[in-house]
C-alpha positions as CSV (number, residue, x, y, z in Angstrom):
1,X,-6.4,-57.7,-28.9
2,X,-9.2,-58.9,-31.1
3,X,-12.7,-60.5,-29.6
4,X,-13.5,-63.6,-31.0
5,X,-17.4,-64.2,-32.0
6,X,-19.9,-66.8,-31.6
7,X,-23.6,-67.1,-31.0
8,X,-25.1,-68.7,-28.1
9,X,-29.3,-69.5,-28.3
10,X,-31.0,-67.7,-25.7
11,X,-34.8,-68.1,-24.3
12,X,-37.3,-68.0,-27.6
13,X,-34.8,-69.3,-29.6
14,X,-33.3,-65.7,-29.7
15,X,-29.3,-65.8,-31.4
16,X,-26.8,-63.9,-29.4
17,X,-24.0,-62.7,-30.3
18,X,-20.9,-63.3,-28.1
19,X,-17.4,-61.5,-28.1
20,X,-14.4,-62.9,-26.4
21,X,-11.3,-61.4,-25.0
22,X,-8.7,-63.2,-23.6
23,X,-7.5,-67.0,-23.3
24,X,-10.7,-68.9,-22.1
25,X,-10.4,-71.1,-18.7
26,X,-9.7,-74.5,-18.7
27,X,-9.2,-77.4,-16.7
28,X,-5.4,-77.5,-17.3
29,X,-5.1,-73.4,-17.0
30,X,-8.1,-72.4,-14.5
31,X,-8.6,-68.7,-15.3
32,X,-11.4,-66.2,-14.0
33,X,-14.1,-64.9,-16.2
34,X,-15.8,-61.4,-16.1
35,X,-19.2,-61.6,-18.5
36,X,-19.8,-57.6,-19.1
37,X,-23.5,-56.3,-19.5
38,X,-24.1,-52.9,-21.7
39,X,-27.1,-50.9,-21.6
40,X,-29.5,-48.5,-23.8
41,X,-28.3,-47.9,-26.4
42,X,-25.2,-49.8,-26.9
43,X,-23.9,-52.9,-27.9
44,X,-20.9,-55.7,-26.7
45,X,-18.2,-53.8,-28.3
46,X,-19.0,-50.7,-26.1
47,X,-16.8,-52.8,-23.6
48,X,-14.3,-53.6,-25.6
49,X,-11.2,-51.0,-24.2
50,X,-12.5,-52.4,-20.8
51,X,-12.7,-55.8,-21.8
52,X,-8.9,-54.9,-23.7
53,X,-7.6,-54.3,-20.5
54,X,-9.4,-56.5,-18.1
55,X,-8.1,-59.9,-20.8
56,X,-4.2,-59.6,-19.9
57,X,-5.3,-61.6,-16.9
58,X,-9.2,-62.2,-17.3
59,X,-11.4,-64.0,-19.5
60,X,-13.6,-61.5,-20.8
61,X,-17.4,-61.7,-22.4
62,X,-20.0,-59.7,-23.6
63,X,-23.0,-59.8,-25.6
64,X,-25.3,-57.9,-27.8
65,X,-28.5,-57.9,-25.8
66,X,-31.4,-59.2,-27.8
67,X,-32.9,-56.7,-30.6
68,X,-29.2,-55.1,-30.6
69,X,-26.1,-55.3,-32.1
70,X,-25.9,-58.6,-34.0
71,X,-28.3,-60.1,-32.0
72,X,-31.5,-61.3,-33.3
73,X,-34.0,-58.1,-33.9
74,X,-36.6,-58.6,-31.5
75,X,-39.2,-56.9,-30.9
76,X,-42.6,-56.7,-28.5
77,X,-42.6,-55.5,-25.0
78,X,-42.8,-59.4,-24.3
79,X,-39.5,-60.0,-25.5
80,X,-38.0,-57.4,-23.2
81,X,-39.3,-58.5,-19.6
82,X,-36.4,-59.7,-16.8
83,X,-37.3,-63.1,-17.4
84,X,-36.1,-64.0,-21.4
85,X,-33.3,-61.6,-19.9
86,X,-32.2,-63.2,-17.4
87,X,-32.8,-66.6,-19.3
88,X,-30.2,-64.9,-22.0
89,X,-27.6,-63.9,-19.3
90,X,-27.2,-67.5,-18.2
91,X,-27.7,-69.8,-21.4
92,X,-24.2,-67.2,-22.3
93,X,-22.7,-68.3,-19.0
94,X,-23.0,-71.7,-19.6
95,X,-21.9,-71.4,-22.8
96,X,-18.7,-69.6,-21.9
97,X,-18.1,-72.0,-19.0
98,X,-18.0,-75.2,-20.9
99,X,-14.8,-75.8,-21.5
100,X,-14.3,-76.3,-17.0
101,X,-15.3,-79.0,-14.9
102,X,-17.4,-78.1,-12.8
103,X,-18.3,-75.2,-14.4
104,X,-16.6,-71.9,-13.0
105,X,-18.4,-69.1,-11.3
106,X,-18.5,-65.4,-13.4
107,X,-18.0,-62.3,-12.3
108,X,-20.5,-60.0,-13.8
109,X,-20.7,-56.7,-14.5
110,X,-23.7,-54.3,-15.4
111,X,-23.7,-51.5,-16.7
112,X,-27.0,-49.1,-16.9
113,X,-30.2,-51.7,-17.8
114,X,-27.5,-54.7,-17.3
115,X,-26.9,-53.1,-14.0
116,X,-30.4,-53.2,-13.5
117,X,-31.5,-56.5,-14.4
118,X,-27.6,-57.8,-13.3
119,X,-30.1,-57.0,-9.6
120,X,-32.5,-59.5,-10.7
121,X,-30.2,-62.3,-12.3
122,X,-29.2,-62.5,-8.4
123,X,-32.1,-63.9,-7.5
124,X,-32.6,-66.2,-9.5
125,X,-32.2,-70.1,-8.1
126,X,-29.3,-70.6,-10.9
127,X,-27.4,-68.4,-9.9
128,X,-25.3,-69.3,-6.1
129,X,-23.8,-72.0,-8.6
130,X,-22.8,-69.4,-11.8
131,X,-22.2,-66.2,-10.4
132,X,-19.7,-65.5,-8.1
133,X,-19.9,-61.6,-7.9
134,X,-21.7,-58.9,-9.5
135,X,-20.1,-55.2,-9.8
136,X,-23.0,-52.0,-10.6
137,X,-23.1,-48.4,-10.3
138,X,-26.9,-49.0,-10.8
139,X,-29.8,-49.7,-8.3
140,X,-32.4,-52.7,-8.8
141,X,-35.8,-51.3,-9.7
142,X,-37.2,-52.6,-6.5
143,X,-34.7,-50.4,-4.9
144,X,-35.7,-47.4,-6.9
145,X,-39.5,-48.4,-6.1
146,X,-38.4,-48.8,-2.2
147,X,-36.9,-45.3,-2.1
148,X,-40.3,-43.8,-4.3
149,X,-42.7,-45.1,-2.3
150,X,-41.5,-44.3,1.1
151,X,-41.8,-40.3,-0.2
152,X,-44.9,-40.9,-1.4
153,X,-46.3,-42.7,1.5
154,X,-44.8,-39.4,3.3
155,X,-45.9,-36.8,0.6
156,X,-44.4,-33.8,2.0
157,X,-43.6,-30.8,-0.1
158,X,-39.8,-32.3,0.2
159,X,-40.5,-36.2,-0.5
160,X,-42.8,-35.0,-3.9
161,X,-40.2,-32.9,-5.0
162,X,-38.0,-35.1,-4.6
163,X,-39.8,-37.9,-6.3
164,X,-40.6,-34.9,-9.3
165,X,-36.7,-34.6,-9.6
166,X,-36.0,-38.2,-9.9
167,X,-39.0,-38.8,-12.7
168,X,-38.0,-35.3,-14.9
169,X,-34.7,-34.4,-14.1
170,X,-32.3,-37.4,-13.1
171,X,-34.1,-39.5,-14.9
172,X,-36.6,-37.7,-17.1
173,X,-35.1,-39.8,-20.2
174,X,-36.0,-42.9,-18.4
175,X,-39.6,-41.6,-18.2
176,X,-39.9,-40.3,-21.9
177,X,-39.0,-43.7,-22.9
178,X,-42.1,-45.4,-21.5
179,X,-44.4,-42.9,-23.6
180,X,-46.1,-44.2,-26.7
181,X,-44.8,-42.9,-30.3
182,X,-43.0,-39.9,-29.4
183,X,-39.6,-42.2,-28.1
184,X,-39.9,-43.5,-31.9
185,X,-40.0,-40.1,-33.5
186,X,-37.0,-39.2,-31.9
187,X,-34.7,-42.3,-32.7
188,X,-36.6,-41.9,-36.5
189,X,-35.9,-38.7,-37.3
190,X,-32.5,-38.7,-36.1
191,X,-33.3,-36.4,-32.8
192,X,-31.7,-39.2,-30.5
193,X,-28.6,-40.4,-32.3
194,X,-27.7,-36.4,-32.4
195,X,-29.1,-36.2,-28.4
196,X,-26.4,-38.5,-27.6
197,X,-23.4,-37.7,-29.7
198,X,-24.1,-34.4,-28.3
199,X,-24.7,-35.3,-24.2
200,X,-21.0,-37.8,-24.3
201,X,-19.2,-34.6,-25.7
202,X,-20.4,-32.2,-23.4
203,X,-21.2,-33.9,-20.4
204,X,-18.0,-36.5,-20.7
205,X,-15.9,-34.9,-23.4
206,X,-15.8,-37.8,-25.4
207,X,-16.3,-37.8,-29.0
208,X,-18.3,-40.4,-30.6
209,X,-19.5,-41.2,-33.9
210,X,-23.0,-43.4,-33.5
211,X,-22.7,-47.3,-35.1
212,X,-24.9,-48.4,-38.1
213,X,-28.0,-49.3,-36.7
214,X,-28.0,-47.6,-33.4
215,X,-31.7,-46.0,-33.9
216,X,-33.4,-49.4,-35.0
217,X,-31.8,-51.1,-32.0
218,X,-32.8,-48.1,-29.8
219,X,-36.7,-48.0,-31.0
220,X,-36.7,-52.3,-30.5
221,X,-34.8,-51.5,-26.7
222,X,-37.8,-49.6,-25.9
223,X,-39.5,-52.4,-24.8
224,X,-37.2,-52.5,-21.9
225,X,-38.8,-49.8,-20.3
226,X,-42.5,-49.9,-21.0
227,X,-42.0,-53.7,-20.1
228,X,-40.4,-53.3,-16.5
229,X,-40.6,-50.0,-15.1
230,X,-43.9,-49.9,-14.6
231,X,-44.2,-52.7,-13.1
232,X,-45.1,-53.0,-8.9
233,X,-41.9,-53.7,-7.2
234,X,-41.5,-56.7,-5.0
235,X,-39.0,-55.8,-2.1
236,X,-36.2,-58.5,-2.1
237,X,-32.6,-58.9,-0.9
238,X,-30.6,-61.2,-1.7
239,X,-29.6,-63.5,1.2
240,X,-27.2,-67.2,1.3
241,X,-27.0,-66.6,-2.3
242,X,-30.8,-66.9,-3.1
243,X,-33.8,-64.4,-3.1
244,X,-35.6,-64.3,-0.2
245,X,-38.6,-61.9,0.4
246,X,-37.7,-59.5,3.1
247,X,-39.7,-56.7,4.9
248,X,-37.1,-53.9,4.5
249,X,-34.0,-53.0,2.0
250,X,-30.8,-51.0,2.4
251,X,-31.7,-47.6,1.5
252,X,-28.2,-46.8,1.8
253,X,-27.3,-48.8,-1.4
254,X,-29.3,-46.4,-3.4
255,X,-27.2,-44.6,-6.3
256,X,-23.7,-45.6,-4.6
257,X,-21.2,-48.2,-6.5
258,X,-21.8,-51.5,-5.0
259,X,-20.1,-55.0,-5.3
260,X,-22.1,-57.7,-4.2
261,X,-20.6,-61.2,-3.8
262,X,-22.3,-64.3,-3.0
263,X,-20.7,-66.2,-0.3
264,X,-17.7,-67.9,-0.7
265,X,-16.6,-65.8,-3.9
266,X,-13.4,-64.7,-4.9
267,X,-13.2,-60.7,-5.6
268,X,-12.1,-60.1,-9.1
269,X,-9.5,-57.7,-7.6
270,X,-8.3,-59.5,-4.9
271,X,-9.6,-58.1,-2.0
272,X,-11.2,-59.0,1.3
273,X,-15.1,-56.9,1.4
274,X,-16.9,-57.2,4.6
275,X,-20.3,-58.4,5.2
276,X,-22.9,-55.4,5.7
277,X,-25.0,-56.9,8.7
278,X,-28.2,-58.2,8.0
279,X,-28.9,-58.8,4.5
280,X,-26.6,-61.1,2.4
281,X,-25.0,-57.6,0.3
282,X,-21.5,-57.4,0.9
283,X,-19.9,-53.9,-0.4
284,X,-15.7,-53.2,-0.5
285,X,-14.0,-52.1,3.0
286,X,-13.0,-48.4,3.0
């Protein structure tokens, strides 16, 4: 099955481009709607044998992020913060939700940096009435700065070299990425196009050939990181479908799959998921 394209004008008049899957809903034939978010450095079509499967009984979407794919090539540390972000994510939601009245709740799913800013999206006031669910394998970066700074506020030789780990090993990619000039160098000369091919065939035996125009997207998706992972995280939750500052997060959401559903949603999959007690996140019963 074939996507079908369109563009869709996100914040500072950035063009996005859209992929489809599946029939769309519709007044006459109600049908739910998954809108997929990739990460660094892919594009929509890294969905697309997900999205295949998921359209047999889903309406499926996903888009280049802007500065990849087909999406306009923006660039500027600006253009990368949460907020255009997020202001992308839901001027696509609309777009894909006009044909129902009132417009239908998505399901969304994140993957890497959409994980991450999928976090975000949650708290923002639009979305109790667009989003219905969101699916992750990745923490918020207030999470991440929740878990960081209780070690250092404890600097034991344990905590540091824990926090050491995290920043050069499990993550040390993440960290290279926010240093000037040398990130560019290695998408330039060619060093991180052959990094990857070489990382997906060892570390997931897949073998992959990288797209025409992977390394420009790459150097432009930079921004994404010197932009927002610097920045001084503000501890929210989300709670009654809207973000609310809060003292304290779940530590115990950090690095585990979670599903969290505002309330009143219908699981993609069917399923009843009980409330965890106490802040609004709601994962899948065992």
């Amino acid at each position: 099955m074939k996507s079908s394209r369109q563009f869709v004008t996100g914040a500072d008049r950035v063009q996005l481009c859209v992929h489809r899957w599946g029939e769309a809903p519709s007044p006459q034939r109600p049908r739910e709607t998954i809108v997929l978010l990739h990460g660094f450095p892919d594009c929509a079509l890294f969905w697309e044998p997900v999205a295949q499967a998921l359209a047999t009984t889903h309406h499926v979407v996903a888009y280049d992020m802007r500065g990849c794919g087909a999406s306009t090539p923006i660039s500027g540390r600006r253009a990368y913060r949460y907020a255009p972000l997020i202001d992308d994510l839901f001027a696509v939601i609309d777009a894909v939700s006009d044909n129902t009245s009132p417009k239908q709740k998505v399901h969304l799913v994140g993957h890497d940096w959409g994980g991450l800013y999928g976090w975000d999206a949650l708290l923002d006031a639009r979305a109790s009435d667009r989003i219905a669910s969101f699916t992750t394998l990745a923490p918020s970066l207030n999470q991440v700065g929740l878990w960081m700074r209780r070690r250092l506020l404890r600097p034991t030789p344990a905590n540091l070299g824990q926090v050491l780990h995290q920043m050069l090993v499990s993550n040390g990619l993440m960290t290279f990425f926010t240093l000037p000039v040398l990130p560019e160098l290695m998408w330039r000369s060619g060093l991180g196009s052959a990094f990857m091919k070489t990382s997906l065939k060892r570390l997931e035996g897949l073998a992959v050939t990288p797209r025409a125009g992977l390394a420009d997207d790459a150097i432009r998706y930079l921004g994404i990181y010197r932009s927002n992972l610097l920045q001084h995280p503000e501890v929210e939750v989300v709670k009654g479908g809207k973000g609310q500052q809060a003292h304290q997060e779940d530590e115990r959401l950090l690095g585990q799959g979670v599903l969290l559903a505002l309330p009143g949603a219908q699981q993609v999959n069917g399923k009843a998921h009980g409330q965890h007690p106490g802040n609004g996140v709601e994962r899948p019963t065992r």
